[in-house]
C-alpha positions in Angstrom: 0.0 0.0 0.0 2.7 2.4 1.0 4.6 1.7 -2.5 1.5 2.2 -4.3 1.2 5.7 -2.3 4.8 6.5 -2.9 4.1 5.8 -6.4 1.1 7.8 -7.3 3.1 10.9 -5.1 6.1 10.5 -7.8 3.6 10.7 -10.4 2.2 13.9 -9.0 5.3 15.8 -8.7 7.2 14.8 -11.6 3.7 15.8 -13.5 3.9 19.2 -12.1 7.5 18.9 -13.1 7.0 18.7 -16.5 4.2 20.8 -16.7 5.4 23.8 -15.4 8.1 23.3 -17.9 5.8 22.7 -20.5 4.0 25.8 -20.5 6.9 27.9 -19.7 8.9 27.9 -23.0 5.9 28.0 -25.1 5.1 31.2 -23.4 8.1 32.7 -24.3 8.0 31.2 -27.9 4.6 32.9 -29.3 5.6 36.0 -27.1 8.6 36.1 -29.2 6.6 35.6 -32.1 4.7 38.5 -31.3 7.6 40.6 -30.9 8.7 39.8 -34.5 7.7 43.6 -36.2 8.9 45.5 -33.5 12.6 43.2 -33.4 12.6 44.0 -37.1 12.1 47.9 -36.7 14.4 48.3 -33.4 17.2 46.1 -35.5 16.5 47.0 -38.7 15.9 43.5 -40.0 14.8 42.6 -43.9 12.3 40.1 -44.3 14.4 36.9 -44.6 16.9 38.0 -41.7 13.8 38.2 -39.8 12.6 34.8 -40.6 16.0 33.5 -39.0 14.6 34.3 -35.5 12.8 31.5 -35.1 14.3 29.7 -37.6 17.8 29.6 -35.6 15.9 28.2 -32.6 14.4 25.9 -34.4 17.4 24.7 -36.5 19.2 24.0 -33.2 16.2 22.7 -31.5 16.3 20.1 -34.4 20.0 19.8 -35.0 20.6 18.3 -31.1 17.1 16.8 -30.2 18.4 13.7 -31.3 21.6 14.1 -29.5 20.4 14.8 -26.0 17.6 11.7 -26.4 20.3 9.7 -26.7 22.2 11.4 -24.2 19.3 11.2 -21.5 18.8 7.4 -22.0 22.6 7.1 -21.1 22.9 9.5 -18.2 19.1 10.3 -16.9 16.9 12.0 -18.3 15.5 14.3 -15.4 19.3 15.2 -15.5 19.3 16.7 -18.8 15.9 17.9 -18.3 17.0 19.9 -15.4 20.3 21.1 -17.2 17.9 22.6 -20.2 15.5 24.2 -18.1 18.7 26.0 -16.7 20.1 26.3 -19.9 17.1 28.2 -21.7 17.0 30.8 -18.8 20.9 32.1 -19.6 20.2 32.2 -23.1 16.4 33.7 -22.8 19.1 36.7 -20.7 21.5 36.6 -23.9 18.8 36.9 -26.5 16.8 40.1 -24.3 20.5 41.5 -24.2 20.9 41.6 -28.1 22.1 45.0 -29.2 22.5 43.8 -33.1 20.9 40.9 -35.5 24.0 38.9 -35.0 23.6 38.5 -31.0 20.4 38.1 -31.5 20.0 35.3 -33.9 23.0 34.0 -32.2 21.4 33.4 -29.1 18.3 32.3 -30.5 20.5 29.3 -31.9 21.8 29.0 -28.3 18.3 29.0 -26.7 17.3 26.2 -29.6 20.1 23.7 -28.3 18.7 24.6 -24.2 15.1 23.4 -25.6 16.1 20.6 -27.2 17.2 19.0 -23.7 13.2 19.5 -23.0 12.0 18.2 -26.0 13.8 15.0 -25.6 12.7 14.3 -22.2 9.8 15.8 -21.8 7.4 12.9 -22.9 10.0 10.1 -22.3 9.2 11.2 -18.1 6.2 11.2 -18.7 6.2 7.6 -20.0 8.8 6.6 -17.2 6.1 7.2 -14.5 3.1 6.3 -15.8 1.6 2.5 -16.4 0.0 2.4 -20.0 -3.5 2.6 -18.8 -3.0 6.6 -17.4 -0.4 7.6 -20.2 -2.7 8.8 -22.9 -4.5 11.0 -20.2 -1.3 12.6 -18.7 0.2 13.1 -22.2 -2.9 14.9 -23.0 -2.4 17.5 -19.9 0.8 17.7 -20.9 0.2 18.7 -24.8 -2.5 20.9 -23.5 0.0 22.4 -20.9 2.0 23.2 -24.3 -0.9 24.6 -25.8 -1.6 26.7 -22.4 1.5 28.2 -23.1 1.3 29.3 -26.5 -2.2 30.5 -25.4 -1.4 32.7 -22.8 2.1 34.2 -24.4 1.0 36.4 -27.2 -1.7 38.1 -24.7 1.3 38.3 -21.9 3.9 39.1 -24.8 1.5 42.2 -26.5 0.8 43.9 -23.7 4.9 43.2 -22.2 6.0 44.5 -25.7 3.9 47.4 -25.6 4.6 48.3 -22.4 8.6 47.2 -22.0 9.5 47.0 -25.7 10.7 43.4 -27.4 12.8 42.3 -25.1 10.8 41.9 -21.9 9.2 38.9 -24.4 12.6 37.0 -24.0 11.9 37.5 -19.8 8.7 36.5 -19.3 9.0 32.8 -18.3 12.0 32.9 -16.2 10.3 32.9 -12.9 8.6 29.9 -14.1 11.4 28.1 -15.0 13.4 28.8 -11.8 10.5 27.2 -10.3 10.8 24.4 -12.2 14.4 23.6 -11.3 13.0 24.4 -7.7 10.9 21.1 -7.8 12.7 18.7 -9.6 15.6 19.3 -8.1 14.0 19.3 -4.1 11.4 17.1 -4.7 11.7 15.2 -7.9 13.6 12.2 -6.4 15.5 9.5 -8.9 15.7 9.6 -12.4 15.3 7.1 -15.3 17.2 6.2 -18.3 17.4 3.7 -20.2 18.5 -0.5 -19.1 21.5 -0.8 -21.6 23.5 2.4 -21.5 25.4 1.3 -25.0 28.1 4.2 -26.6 27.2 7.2 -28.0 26.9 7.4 -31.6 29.1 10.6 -31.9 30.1 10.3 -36.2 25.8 9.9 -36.2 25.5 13.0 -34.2 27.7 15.5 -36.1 26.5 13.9 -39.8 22.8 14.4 -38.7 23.4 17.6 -37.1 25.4 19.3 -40.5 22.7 17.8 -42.5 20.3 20.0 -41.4 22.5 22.9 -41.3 23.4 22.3 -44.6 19.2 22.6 -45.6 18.6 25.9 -43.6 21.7 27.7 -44.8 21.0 26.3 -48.5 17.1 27.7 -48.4 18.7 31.3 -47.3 20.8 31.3 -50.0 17.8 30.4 -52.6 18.3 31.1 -55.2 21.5 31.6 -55.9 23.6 28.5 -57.4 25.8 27.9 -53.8 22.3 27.1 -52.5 21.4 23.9 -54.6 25.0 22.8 -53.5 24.1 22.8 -49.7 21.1 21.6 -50.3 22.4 18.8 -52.1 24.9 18.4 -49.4 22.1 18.0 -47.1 20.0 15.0 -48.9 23.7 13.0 -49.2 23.9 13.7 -45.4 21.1 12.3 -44.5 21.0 9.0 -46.9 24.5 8.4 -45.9 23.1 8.9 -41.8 20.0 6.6 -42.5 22.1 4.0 -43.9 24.8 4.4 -41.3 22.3 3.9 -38.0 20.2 1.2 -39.5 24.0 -0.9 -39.2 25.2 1.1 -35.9 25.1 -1.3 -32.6 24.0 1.8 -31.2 22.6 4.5 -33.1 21.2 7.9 -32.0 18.3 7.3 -34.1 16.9 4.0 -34.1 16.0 4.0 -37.9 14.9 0.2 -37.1 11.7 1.0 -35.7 10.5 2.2 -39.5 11.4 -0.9 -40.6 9.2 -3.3 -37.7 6.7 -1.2 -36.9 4.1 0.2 -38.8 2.1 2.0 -36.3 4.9 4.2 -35.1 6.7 4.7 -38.6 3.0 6.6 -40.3 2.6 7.9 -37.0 5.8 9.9 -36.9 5.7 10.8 -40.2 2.2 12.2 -39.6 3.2 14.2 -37.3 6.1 15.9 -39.6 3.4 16.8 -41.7 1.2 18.7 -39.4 3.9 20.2 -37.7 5.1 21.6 -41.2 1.7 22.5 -42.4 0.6 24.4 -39.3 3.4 25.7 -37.0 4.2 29.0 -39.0 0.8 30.2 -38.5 1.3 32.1 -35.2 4.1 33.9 -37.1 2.3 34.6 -40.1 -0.8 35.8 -38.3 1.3 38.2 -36.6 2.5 39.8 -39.6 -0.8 39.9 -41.0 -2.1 41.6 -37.9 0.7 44.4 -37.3 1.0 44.7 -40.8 -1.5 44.3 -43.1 -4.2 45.2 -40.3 -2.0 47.9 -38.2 -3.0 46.6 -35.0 -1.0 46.4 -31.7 0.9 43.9 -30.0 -1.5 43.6 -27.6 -4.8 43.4 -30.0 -2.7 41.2 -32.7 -1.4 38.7 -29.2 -5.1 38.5 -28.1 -6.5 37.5 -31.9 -3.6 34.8 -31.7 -4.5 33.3 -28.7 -7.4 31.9 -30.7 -5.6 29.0 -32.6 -3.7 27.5 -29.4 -6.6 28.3 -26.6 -9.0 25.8 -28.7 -5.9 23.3 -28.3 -5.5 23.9 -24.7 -9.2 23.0 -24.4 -9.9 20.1 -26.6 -6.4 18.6 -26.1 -6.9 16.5 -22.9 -10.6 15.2 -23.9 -8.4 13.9 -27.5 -5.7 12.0 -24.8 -8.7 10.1 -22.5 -10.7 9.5 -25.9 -7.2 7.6 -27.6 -6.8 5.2 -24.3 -10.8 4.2 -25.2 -11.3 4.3 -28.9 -8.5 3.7 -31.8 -6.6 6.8 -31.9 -5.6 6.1 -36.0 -9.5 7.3 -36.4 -9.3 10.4 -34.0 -6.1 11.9 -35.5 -7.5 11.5 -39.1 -10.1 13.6 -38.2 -7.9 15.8 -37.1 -5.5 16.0 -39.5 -8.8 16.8 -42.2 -9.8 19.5 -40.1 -6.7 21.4 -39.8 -6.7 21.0 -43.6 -10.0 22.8 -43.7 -8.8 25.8 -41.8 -5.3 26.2 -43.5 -7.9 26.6 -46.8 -9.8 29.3 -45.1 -6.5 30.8 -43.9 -5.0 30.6 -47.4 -8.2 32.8 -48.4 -6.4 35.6 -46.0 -6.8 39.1 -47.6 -6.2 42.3 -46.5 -10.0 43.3 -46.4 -11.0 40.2 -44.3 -12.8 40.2 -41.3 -11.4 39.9 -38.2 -13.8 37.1 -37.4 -12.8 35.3 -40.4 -9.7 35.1 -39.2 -10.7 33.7 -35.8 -12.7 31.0 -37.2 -10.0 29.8 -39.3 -7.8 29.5 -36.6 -10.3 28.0 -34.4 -10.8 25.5 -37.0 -7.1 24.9 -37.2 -6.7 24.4 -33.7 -9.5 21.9 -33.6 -8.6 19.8 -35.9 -4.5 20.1 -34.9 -5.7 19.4 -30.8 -7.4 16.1 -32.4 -4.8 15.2 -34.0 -1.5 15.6 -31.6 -2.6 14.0 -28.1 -3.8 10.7 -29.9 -0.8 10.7 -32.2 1.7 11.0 -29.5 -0.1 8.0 -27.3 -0.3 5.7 -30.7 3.7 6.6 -30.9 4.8 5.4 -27.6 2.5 3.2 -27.2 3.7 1.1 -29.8 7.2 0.7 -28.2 8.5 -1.3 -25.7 9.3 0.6 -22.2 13.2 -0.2 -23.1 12.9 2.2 -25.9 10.7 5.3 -24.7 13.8 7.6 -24.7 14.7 6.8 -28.4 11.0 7.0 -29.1 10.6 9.9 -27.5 13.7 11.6 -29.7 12.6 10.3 -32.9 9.1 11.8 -32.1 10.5 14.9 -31.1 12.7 15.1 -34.0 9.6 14.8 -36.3 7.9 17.4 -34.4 10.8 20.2 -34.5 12.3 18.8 -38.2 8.3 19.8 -39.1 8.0 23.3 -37.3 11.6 24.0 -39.2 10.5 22.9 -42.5 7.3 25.2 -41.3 10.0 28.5 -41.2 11.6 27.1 -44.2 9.1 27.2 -46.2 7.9 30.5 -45.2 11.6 31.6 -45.8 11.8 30.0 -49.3 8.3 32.0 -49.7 9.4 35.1 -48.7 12.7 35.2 -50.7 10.7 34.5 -54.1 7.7 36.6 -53.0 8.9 39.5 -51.0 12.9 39.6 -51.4 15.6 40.6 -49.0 14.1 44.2 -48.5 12.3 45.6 -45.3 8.6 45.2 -44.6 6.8 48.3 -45.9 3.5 49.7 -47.2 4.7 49.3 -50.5 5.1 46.2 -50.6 2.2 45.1 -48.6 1.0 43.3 -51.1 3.6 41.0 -51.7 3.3 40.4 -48.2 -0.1 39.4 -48.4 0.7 37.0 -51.7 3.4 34.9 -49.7 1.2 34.5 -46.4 -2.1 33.3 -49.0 0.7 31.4 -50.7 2.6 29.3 -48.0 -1.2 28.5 -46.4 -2.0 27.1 -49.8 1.2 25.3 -49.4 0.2 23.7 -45.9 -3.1 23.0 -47.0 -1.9 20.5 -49.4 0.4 19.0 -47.6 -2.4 17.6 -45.3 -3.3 15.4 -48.1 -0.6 12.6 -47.7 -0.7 13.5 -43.9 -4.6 12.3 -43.9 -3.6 8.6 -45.8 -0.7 8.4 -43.2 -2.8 8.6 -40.5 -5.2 6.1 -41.5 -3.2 3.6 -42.6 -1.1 3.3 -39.6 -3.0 0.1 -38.7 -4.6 -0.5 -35.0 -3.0 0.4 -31.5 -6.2 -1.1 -29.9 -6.7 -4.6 -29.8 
């Protein structure tokens, strides 16, 4: 009885753990996001430099997610959980500190490497604690912790921006992150990693890791001949990685799950899809706001709220729904909604409503909240406990791989659409051509996104 105790209070805590952490960077993400016109005007940024400030987070987020999965099976993963909480709160103080593009870019790349320490272990804890039955529902709070975040941060952000300028949006989750390094490291006893520590696959590391370098620096550099030749670089990188770990006694990505398991292999590549269809929204919305529709910080943070409060809401019902019912059917759904509101968001004019807007969004966080809770329980649940952390990194991977091929499309958009040249009235309508454009984009995508998801076969027996 008193184990059973013991183990439902370790449950608690290292719930509130992960939670806390959960909402925290999120909140300082879309604040950022909302700072975007007001970064550009104070640094004097073109319209592709701009694009690099999430893009650098997100290219490191995605170069080392891989890295510190495999890491945190070998040393703990609470460890390295607790060393990127600290992590994103020195950088977060670098970036708010930026006195040129440069720094600030620069730490932004710095902040993406802190996160990726989260991203790896985040869900993996989560699986550590909890018995099969309860994982869907506490994955579920946990996405809609995420989606809590990104709710409440462009309000918070608007009204920090318009009252402290941009960089208070780089401060505004710090106390919440010193809190969570407060409880894990008081009260969050033990750790987990995995049974067999095994080597680290460093020649993996660094080839997967300049691959994807190799693809963000190529895309700025479209379309200019020396960008096909990165680019290039890039896809050679990554066969010759795939082909590597599939042979590797111990590889940093487990490339032999796509090969014996069905289930997880359309899963994750599911979830790439809607991660790259939806995830530049907030930061296309936010142009479209200040810009197009001149509004403030504040108004534009509040309008944006919409998209990731309708995920906060409906995220936890999707996590208990996939423990009953087959979550294959539930994320399909999902997946065709979100479709449906990237079409009404790739009808985005100037002239539209406000309230067309919000209902697009809505829709899109509907269907997107659907689609990620069951999604994430069909992924781990279709491994064995031995191989949460490498599930966990490959799923993670997906996920931040997607939101960068989200900023890189919008790049590659903005380069042929808009240029290298300052946002401006006069070329407002450009602007407004490569936001309808890349929506168009990320509606089709869904397509192959919808067959993935419901041909993943059965998680439910």
């Amino acid at each position: 009885m008193q184990d059973i105790q013991a183990n439902k209070s370790l449950q608690r805590i290292t719930l509130i753990m992960v939670l806390l952490n959960a909402f925290t960077t999120p909140l300082m993400l879309s604040a950022v996001n909302v700072a975007l016109p007001a970064i550009a005007t104070d640094l004097s940024m073109n319209a592709v430099l701009l694009s690099w400030v999430p893009m650098a987070y997100l290219m490191a987020s995605a170069m080392f997610v891989l890295i510190f999965g495999r890491i945190a099976d070998m040393v703990g993963r609470k460890r390295i959980f607790l060393l990127g909480t600290a992590s994103v709160i020195v950088t977060s103080l670098i970036a708010g500190f930026a006195v040129n593009s440069t720094m600030l870019i620069s730490a932004r790349f710095l902040q993406g490497v802190s996160a990726a320490m989260l991203y790896a272990t985040q869900v993996a804890i989560v699986s550590s604690v909890f018995p099969p039955a309860k994982r869907g529902q506490a994955i579920g709070l946990t996405v809609s912790t995420i989606y809590l975040g990104l709710t409440i941060g462009p309000l918070i952000g608007g009204y920090v921006i318009d009252s402290f300028g941009w960089r208070a949006s780089f401060m505004v989750h710090i106390p919440l992150a010193i809190m969570v390094l407060f409880v894990g490291l008081i009260f969050v006893k033990g750790d987990w990693s995995a049974d067999e520590r095994g080597s680290f696959d460093l020649f993996g590391a660094l080839l997967y890791a300049l691959s994807i370098l190799m693809i963000c620096i190529g895309v700025s550099f479209l379309p200019s001949h020396i960008s096909f030749i990165f680019l290039t670089i890039a896809v050679f990188g990554f066969i010759f990685f795939f082909l590597f770990e599939r042979v590797h006694k111990h590889p940093i990505f487990d490339v032999s799950l796509f090969f014996t398991n069905r289930v997880f292999t359309f899963s994750c590549f599911a979830s790439l899809i809607i991660y790259t269809a939806t995830f530049a929204n907030v930061v296309q919305v936010s142009l479209y706001l200040q810009y197009l529709k001149e509004l403030s910080a504040t108004t534009a943070g509040m309008i944006m709220m919409c998209q990731p409060l309708t995920m906060a809401v409906f995220s936890p019902l999707a996590g208990r729904l996939s423990d009953r019912f087959e979550p294959k059917h539930l994320a399909t759904m999902g997946m065709a909604v979100s479709a449906c509101g990237l079409i009404l968001l790739s009808n985005l004019q100037i002239e539209s409503t406000l309230n067309y807007l919000i209902f697009a969004l809505v829709t899109t966080g509907l269907g997107f909240s659907l689609f990620s809770s069951p999604n994430v329980n069909a992924i781990m649940s279709s491994v064995e406990k031995r191989s949460y952390g490498s599930a966990n990194g490959v799923m993670a991977t997906m996920r931040i791989v997607g939101q960068m091929s989200s900023m890189v499309l919008v790049t590659l958009v903005f380069v042929i659409v808009i240029g290298a040249v300052e946002i401006e009235p006069s070329n407002y309508d450009a602007l407004e051509k490569a936001i309808r454009l890349t929506f168009t984009i990320a509606a089709m995508l869904c397509v192959p996104g919808i067959y993935l998801s419901i041909a993943r076969g059965r998680m439910h027996s």
